[in-house]
Legacy VTK file of the C-alpha trace (Angstrom):
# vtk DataFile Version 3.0
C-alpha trace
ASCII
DATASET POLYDATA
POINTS 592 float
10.107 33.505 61.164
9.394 29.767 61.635
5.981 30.224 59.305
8.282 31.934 56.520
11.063 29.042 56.878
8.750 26.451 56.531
7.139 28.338 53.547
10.567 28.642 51.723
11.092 24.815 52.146
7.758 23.640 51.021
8.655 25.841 48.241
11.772 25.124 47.856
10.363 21.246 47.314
7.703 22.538 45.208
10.476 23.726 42.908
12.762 20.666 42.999
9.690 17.815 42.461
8.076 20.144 39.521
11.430 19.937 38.402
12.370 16.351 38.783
8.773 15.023 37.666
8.685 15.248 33.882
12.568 13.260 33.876
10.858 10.959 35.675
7.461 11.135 33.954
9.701 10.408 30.928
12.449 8.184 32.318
9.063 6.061 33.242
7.640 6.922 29.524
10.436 5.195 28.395
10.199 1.808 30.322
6.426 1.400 29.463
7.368 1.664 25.618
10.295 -0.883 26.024
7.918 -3.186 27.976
5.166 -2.550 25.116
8.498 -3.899 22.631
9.722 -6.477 24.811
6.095 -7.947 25.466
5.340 -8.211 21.403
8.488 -9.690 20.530
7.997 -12.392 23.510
4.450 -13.259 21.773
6.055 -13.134 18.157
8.446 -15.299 18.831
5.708 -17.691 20.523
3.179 -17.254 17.797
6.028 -18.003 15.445
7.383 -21.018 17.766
3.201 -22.672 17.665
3.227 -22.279 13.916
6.180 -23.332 12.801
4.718 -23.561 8.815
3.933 -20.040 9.537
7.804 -19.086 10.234
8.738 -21.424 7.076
6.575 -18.956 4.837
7.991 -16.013 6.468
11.465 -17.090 5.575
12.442 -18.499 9.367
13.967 -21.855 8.965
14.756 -22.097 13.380
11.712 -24.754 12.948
11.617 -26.164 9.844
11.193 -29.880 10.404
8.587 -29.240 12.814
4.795 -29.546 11.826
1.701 -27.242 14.326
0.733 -29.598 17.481
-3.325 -30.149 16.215
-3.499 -32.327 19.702
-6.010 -30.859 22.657
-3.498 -30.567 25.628
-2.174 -28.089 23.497
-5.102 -26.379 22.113
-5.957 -25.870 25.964
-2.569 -24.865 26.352
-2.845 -21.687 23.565
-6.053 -20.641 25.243
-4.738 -20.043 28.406
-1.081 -18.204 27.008
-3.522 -16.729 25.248
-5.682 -15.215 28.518
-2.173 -14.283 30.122
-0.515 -12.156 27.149
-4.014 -10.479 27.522
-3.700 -9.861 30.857
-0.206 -8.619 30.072
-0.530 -6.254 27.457
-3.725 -5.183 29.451
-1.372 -3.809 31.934
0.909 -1.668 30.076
-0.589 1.936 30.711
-0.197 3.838 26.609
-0.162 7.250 28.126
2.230 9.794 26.024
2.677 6.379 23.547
3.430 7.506 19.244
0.532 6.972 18.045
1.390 3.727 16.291
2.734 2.360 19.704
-0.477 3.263 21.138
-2.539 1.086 18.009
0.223 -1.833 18.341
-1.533 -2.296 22.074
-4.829 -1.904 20.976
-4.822 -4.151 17.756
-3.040 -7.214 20.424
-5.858 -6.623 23.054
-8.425 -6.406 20.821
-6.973 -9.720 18.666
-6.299 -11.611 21.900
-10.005 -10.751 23.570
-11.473 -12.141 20.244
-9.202 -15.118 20.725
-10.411 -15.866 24.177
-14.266 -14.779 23.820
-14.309 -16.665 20.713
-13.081 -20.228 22.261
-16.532 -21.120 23.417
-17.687 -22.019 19.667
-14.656 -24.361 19.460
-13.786 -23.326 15.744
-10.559 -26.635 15.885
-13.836 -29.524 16.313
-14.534 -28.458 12.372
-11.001 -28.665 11.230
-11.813 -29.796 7.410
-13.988 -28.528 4.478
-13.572 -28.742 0.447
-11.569 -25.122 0.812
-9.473 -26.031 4.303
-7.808 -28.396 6.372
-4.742 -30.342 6.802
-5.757 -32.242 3.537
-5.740 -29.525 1.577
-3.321 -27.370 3.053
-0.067 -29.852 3.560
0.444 -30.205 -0.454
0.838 -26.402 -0.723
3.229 -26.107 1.940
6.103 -27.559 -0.677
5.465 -24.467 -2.970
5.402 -21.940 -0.582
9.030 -22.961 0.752
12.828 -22.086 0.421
14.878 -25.140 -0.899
18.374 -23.867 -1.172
20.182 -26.210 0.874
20.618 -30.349 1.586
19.440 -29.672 5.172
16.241 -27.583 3.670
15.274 -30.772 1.747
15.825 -32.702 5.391
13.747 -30.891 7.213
10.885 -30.982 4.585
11.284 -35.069 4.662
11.192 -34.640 8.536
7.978 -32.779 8.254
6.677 -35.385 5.681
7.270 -37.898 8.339
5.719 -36.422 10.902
2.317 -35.210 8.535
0.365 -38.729 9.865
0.353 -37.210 13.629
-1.083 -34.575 12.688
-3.666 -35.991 10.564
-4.604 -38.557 13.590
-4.885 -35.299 15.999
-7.121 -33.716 13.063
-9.486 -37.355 13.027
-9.374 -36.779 16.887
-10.740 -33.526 16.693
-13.078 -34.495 14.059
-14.483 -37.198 16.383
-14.903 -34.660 19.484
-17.237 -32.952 16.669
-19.199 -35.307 15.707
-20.302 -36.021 18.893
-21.011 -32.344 19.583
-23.513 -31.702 16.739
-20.440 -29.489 15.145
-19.945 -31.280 11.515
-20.054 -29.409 7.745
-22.499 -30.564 5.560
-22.365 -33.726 4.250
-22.521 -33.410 0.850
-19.302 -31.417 1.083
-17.522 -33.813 3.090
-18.060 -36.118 0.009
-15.902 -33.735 -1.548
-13.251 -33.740 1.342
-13.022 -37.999 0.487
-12.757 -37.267 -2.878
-10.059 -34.348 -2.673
-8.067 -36.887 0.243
-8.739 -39.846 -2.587
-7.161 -38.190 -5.520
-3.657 -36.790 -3.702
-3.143 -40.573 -2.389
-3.472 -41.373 -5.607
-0.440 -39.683 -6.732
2.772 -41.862 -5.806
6.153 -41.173 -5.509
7.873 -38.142 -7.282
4.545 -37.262 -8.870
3.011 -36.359 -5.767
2.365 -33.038 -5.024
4.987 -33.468 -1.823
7.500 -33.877 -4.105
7.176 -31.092 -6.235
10.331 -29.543 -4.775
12.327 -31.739 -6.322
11.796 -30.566 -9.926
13.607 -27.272 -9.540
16.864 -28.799 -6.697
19.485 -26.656 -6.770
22.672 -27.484 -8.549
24.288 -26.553 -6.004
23.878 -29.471 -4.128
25.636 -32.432 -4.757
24.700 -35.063 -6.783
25.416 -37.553 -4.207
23.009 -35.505 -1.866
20.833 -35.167 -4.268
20.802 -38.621 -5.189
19.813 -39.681 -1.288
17.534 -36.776 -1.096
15.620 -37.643 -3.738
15.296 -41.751 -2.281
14.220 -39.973 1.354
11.876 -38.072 -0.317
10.065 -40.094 -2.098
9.918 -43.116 0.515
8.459 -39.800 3.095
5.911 -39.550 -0.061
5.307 -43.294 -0.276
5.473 -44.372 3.341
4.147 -41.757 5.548
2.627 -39.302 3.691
0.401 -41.761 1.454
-1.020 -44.152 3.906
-2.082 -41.091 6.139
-4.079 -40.112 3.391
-5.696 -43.622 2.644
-6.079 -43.657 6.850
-8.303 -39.715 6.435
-10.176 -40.545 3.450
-11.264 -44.115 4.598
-12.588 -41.971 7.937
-14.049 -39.201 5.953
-16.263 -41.290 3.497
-17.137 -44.347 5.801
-17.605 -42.488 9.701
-17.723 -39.020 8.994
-19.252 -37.580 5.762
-22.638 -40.107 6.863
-22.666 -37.967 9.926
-22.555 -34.386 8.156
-25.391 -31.958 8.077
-28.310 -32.042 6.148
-29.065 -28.785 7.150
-26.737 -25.846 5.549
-26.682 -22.793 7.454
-24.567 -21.624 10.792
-28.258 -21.845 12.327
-28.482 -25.713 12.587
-24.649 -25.493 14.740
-24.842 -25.672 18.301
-24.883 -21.476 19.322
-25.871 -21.144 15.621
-27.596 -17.517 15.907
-24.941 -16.244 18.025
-22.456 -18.148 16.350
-22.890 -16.516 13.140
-23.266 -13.122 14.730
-20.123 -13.436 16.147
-18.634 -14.607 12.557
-20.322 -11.530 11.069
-18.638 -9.139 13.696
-15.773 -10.690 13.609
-15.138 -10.248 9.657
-16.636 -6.941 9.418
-14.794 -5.667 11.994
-18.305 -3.931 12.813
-21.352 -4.008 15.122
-23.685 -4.464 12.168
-26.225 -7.076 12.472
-26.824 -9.984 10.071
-30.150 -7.585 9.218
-28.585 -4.805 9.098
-26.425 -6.516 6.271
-29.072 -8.403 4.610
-30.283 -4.615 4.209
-27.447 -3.141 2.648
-26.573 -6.252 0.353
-30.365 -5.686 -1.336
-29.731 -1.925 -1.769
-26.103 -2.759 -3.779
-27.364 -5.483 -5.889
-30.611 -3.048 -6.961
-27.999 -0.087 -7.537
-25.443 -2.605 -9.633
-28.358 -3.600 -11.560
-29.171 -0.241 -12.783
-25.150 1.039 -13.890
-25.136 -2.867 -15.584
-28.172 -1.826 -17.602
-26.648 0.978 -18.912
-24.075 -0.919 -20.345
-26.217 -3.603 -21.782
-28.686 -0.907 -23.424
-25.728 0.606 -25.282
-24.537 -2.585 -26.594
-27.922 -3.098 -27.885
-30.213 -5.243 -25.616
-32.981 -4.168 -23.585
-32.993 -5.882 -20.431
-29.872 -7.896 -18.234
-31.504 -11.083 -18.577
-30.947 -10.940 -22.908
-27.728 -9.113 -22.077
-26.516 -12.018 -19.893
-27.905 -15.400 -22.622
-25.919 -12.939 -25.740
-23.012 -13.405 -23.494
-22.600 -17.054 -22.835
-23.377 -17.486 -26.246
-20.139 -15.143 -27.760
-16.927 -17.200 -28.367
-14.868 -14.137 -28.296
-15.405 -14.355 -24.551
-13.927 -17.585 -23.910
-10.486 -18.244 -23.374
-8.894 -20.393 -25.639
-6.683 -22.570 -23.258
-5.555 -22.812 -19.778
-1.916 -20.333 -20.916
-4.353 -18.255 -22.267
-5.728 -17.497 -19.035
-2.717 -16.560 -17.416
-1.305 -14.754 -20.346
-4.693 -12.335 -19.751
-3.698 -11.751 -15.889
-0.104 -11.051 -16.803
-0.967 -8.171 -19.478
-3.431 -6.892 -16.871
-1.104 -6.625 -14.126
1.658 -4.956 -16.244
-0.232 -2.305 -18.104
-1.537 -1.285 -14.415
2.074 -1.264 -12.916
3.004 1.682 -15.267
-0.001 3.094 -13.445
0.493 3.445 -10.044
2.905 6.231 -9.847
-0.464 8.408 -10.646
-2.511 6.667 -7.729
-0.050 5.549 -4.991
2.876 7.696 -3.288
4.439 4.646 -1.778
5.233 1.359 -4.021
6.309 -2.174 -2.841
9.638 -3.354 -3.149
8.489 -7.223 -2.823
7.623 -9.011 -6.891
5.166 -10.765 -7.468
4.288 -13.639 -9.937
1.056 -15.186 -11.575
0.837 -19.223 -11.556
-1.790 -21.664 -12.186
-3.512 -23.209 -9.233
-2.414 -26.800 -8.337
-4.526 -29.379 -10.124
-4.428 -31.563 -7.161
-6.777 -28.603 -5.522
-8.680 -26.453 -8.480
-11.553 -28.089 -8.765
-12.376 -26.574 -5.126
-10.406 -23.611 -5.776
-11.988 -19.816 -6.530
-10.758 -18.338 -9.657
-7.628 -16.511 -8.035
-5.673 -16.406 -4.997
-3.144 -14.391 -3.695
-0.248 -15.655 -2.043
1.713 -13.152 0.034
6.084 -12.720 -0.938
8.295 -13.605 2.063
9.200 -10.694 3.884
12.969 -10.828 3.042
12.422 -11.041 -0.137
13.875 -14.146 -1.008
10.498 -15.182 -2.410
7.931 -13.134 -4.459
4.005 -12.986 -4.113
2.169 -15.222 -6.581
-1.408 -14.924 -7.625
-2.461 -18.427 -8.222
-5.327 -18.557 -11.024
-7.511 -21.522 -11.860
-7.635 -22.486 -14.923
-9.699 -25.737 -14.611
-12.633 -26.155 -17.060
-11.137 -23.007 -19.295
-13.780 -23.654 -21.928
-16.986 -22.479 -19.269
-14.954 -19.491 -18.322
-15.987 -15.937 -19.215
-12.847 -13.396 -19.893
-15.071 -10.503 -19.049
-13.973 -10.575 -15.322
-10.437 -11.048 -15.590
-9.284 -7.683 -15.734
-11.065 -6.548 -12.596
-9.764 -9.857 -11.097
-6.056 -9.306 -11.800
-6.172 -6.047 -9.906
-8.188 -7.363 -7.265
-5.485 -10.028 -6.517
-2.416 -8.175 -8.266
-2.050 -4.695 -8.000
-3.189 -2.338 -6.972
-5.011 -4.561 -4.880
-3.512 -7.760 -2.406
-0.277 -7.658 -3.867
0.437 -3.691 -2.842
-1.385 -3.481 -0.048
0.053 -6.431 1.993
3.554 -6.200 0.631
3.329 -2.419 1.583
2.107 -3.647 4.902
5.034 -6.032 5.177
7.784 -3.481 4.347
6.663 -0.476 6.730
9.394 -0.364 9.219
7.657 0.829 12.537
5.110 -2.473 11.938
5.910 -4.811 14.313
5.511 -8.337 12.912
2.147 -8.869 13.712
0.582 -6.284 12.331
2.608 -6.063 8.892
2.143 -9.996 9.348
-1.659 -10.074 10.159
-4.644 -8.231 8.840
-8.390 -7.597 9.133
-10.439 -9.185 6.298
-13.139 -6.611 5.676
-9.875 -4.121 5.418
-8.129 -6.757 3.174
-10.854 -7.829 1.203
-12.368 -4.332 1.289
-9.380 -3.014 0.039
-9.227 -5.015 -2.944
-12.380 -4.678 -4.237
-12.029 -1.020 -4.122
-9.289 -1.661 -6.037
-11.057 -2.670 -8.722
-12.658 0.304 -9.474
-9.057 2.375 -9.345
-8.754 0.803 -12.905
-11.351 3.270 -14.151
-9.533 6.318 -12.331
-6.380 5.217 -15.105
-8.655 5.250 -17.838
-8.917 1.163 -18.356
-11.570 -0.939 -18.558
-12.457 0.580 -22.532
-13.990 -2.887 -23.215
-17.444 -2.296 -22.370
-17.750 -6.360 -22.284
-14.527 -5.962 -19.276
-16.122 -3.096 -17.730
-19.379 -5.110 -16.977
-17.708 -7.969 -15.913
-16.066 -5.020 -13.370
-19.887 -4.367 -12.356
-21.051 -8.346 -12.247
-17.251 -8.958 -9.963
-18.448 -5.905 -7.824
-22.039 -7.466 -8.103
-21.043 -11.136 -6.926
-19.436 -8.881 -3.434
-23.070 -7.182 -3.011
-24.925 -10.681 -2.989
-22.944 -12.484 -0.887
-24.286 -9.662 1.748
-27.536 -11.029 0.604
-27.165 -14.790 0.264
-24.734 -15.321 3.399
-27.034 -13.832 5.850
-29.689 -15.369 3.720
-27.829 -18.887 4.268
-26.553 -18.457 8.186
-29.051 -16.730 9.591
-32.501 -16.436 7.437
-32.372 -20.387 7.306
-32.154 -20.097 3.117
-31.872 -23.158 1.483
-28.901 -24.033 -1.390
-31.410 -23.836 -4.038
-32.216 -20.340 -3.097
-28.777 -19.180 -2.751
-28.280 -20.004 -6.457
-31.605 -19.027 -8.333
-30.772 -15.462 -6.294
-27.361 -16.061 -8.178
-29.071 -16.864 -11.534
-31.657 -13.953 -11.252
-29.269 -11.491 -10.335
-25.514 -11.981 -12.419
-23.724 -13.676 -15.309
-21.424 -15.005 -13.831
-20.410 -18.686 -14.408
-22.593 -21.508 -13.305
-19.028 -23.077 -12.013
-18.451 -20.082 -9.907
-21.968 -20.191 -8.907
-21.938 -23.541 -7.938
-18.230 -23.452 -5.934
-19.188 -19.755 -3.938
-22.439 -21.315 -2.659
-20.196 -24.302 -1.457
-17.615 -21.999 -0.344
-20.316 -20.156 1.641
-21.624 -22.579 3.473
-18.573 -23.647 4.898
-16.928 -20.548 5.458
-19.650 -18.043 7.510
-19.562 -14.438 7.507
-15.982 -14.285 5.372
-17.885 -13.620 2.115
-19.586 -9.958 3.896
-16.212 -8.922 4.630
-15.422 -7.557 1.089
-18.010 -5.014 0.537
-19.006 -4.053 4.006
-14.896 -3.032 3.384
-15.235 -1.302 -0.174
-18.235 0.332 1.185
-16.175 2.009 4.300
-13.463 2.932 2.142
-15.365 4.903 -0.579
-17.126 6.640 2.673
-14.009 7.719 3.420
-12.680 8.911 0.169
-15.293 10.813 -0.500
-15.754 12.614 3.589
-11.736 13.754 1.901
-12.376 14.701 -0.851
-15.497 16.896 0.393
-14.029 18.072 3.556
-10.063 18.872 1.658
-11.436 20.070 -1.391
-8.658 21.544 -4.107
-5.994 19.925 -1.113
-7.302 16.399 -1.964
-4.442 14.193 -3.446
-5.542 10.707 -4.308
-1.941 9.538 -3.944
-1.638 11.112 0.042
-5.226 9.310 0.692
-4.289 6.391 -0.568
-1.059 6.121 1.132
-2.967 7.342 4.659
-5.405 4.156 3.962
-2.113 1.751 3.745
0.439 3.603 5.536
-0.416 1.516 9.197
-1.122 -1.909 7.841
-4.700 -3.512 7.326
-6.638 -2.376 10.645
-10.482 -2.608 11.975
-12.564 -0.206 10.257
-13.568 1.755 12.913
-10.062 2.471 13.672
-9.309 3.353 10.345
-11.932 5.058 9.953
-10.518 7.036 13.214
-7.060 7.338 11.173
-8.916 8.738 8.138
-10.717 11.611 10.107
-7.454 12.469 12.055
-5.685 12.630 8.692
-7.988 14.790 7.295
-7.849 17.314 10.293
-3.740 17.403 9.910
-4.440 18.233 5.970
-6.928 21.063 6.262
-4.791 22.537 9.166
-1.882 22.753 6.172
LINES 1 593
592 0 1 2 3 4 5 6 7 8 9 10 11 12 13 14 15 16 17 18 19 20 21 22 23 24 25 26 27 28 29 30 31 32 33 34 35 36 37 38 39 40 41 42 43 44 45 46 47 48 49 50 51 52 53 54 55 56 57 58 59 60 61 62 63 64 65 66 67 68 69 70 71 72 73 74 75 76 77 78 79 80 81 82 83 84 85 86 87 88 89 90 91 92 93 94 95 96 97 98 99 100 101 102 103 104 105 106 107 108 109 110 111 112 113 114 115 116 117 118 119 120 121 122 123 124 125 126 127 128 129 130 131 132 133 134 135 136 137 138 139 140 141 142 143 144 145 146 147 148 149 150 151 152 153 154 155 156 157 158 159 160 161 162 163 164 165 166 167 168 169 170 171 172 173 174 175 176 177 178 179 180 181 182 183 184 185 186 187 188 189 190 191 192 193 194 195 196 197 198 199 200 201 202 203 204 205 206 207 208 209 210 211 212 213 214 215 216 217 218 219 220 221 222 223 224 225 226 227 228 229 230 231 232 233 234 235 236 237 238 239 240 241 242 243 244 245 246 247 248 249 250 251 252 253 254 255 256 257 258 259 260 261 262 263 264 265 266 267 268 269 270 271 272 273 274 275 276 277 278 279 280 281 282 283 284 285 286 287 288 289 290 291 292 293 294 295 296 297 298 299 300 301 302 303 304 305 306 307 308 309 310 311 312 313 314 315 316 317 318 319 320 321 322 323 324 325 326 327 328 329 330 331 332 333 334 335 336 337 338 339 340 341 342 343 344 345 346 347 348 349 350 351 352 353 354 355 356 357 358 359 360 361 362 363 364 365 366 367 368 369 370 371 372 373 374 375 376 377 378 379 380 381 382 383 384 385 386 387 388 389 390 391 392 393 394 395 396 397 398 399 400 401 402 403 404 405 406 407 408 409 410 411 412 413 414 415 416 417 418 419 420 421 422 423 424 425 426 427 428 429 430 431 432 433 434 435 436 437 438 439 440 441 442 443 444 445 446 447 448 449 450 451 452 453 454 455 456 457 458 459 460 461 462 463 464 465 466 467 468 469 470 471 472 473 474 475 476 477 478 479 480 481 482 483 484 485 486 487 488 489 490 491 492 493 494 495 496 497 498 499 500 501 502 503 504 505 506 507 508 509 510 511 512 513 514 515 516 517 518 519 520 521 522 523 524 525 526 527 528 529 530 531 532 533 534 535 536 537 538 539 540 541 542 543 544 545 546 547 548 549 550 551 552 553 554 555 556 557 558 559 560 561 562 563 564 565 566 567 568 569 570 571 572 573 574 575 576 577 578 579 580 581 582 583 584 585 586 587 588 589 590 591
């Protein structure tokens, strides 16, 4: 009797745990997924709180007069919050997460582990080049901005003011370099003193600081306007001005003499694994810089052959006559710097009324194409996309350069505009911005080989619409695509095959039309800028792999519009976890 009591009890417990468990299996459920919420909003907010220009672009005005802290206390002081949100988000156990839950833990270990591993190559002692740096970068703040309000145009004058800290910190760091052996090349330093020269140059209200003032709201008063305008432009002529005299007096007399002679990632410090790392890192892949050299020989031999087509049918034997018949034809020239921008803008619109046939979801967010600053084109690529704010109050812009109009080819605008428009950078990252279960870093952030990757398949979507019917624009298509396959070649050539700059451009010359300007400023932009350049079609290449594993594996159920959607519908990710997302997707459409 005592056996059978202590049997019905046991089971009687049996009963009441299996019972109670899965309330509070999901009562528990439910606190790990708030901590997961509570833990990324704490590290927005900081991330947002240690960029403060950041928050400005994003529409947040809670810091507005403040300018990033470039100093090393707190450098030191980001690497170790950096260490304990990793340990953090570490911690939270994903079991029984939504899938996207489950990826916003992932993507914040896996950024934060980067963060931390990468430290040890001390990226902040380079801070400057001809396409970055505080130089650069502080004159395009201004555009990038809200100015609705007196107190909007205050805080800009307070950040104005405080712009010569920062550039000390930046010499400081600069200095730490130097005596590291981590300086850029010298003879693009040169170009730093030059680019610092020029905006010093520019006083008062026709500095590019002050460019806010040209469109001040009526709304403010003309009495505030009147003092804003006096603030403003003693910030400009005060602060702002010396600072720059101060950084380009440093730059040409202590540290341009000490640059490299030597161009690659090699001659760094680390350089091998450096670049490794920097080829990883962009690619979002475990290919080696051999493994890419590889793959950047077999595109540029394959691009060659579908360019030859074309060239044969518009009546010349070989690329090389193709490519001399083309800088000689004025029809291919633009015929001013409007010109160039009234090409983008017809471009973009005809492939607007497009995208209903490609895409299931469309951006909300505008967008806008400008010219690029003349205080920065002459380093500047030939477009640039600028991303909208993400509530709405200000629209993306593609800025275009239209420096030296008269040794620019038309024949790669098209491809260009849809690269940087839509349905490229524009779509995807505004999409990215406006899915609602993104937290902010994710429809905030992105993955350049995903990015980048993403827009240069976009490119090619033009064809799937039936454009590109100039044969003279659809080569320029194949030479944009082209310029993507040898950077695989010449930036593992540069970094880590010890390539001189010479050989970088002949492989340019023998190999594309494209401008000698273009040539001249993507060699330079290479060399400063290691690994970025691989990202693009290491990117394309994953995402036609994909389309294609769809289209043969969903056959007559393949819908360009769902796929495409399923590549954007989570935000720009690594592409082995999109790849991951792809093949899941897949399973869910053949399973109807």
């Amino acid at each position: 009797m005592r056996k059978l009591m202590i049997a019905t009890i046991a089971f009687l417990m049996f009963c009441t745990s299996a019972v109670a468990a899965p309330k509070k299996k999901e009562s528990d459920l439910g606190k790990r997924r708030q901590a997961l919420r509570d833990l990324l909003h704490e590290n927005w907010e900081y991330t947002l709180k240690e960029s403060p220009e950041f928050a400005s672009i994003l529409g947040d005005k809670r810091w507005n007069d403040q300018l990033s802290d470039f100093s090393q206390e707190t450098i030191d002081r980001q690497l170790m919050e950096a260490k304990k949100f990793l340990v953090r988000f570490e911690a939270i156990d994903t079991a029984g997460f939504p899938e996207q839950e489950r990826l916003n833990q992932t993507l914040m270990v896996r950024s934060l582990r980067n963060e931390v591993e990468d430290a040890r190559f001390k990226s902040w002692r380079m801070p400057v080049n001809q396409m970055n740096g505080i130089h650069i970068d502080a004159p395009q703040l201004g555009s990038l901005l809200q100015f609705n309000t007196s107190k909007d145009y205050d805080d800009y004058i307070a950040r104005l003011q405080k712009l010569p800290i920062v550039i000390d910190q930046t010499i400081t760091q600069m200095r730490k370099g130097m005596a590291e052996g981590l300086v850029p090349p010298r003879f693009l330093l040169e170009k730093v003193a030059e680019q610092t020269a020029g905006i010093a140059a520019l006083k008062g209200d026709q500095s590019p600081f002050a460019q806010s003032l040209q469109t001040m709201p009526k709304t403010i008063s003309e009495s505030d306007q009147t003092r804003l305008r006096t603030q403003l432009v003693a910030a400009v002529n005060q602060a702002v001005i010396p600072a720059y005299r101060k950084f380009e007096k440093f730059v040409r007399e202590e540290y341009a003499p000490r640059g490299r002679t030597d161009m690659g990632v090699w001659s760094l410090p680390e350089g091998a694994a450096r670049y490794a790392n920097a080829a990883q890192r962009r690619t979002t892949t475990n290919l080696t810089p051999e493994q890419i050299h590889a793959i950047g020989l077999r595109e540029v031999a394959d691009l060659e052959r579908q360019m030859l087509i074309i060239a044969r049918k518009l009546g010349h034997t070989d690329l090389k006559s193709f490519n001399a018949s083309l800088e000689k034809n004025p029809a291919l020239r633009p015929t001013s710097r409007e010109n160039i921008l009234e090409i983008y803008r017809a471009r973009i619109a005809a492939m607007e009324k497009k995208l209903p046939q490609l895409f299931g979801r469309l951006p909300k967010a505008g967008m806008k194409v400008m010219q690029v600053e003349e205080f920065r084109e002459k380093g500047a690529s030939g477009a640039q996309y600028q991303r909208p704010a993400q509530d709405g109050s200000r629209p993306g812009f593609i800025m275009v350069n239209t420096r030296d109009y008269q040794n620019r080819k038309t024949i790669s605008f098209e491809s260009t505009a849809y690269h940087e428009g839509v349905p490229g950078h524009h779509l995807q990252i505004a999409i990215a911005q406006e899915l609602p279960e993104l937290p902010p870093f994710r429809a905030q952030g992105g993955y350049t080989a995903f990015v980048e990757g993403w827009a240069l398949y976009s490119e090619r979507l033009g064809k799937d619409v039936g454009f590109y019917k100039d044969p003279y624009s659809d080569y320029g298509r194949l030479q944009d695509e082209m310029l993507r396959a040898i950077r695989l070649v010449v930036d593992t050539g540069l970094h880590s095959k010890k390539w001189t700059r010479e050989q970088v451009v002949q492989f340019f010359r023998d190999h594309s039309a494209i401008d000698e300007v273009e040539i001249q400023s993507e060699t330079d932009r290479y060399i400063v800028w290691p690994g970025q350049a691989l990202a693009y079609k290491i990117g394309q290449l994953k995402i036609l792999e994909l389309r294609e594993r769809a289209k043969k594996d969903l056959g007559k159920r393949f819908d360009i519009r769902d796929f495409h959607d399923a590549i954007l519908g989570a935000g720009a990710l690594p592409l082995d976890v999109l790849e991951e997302r792809i093949d899941r997707w897949i399973a869910t459409k053949k399973k109807g």
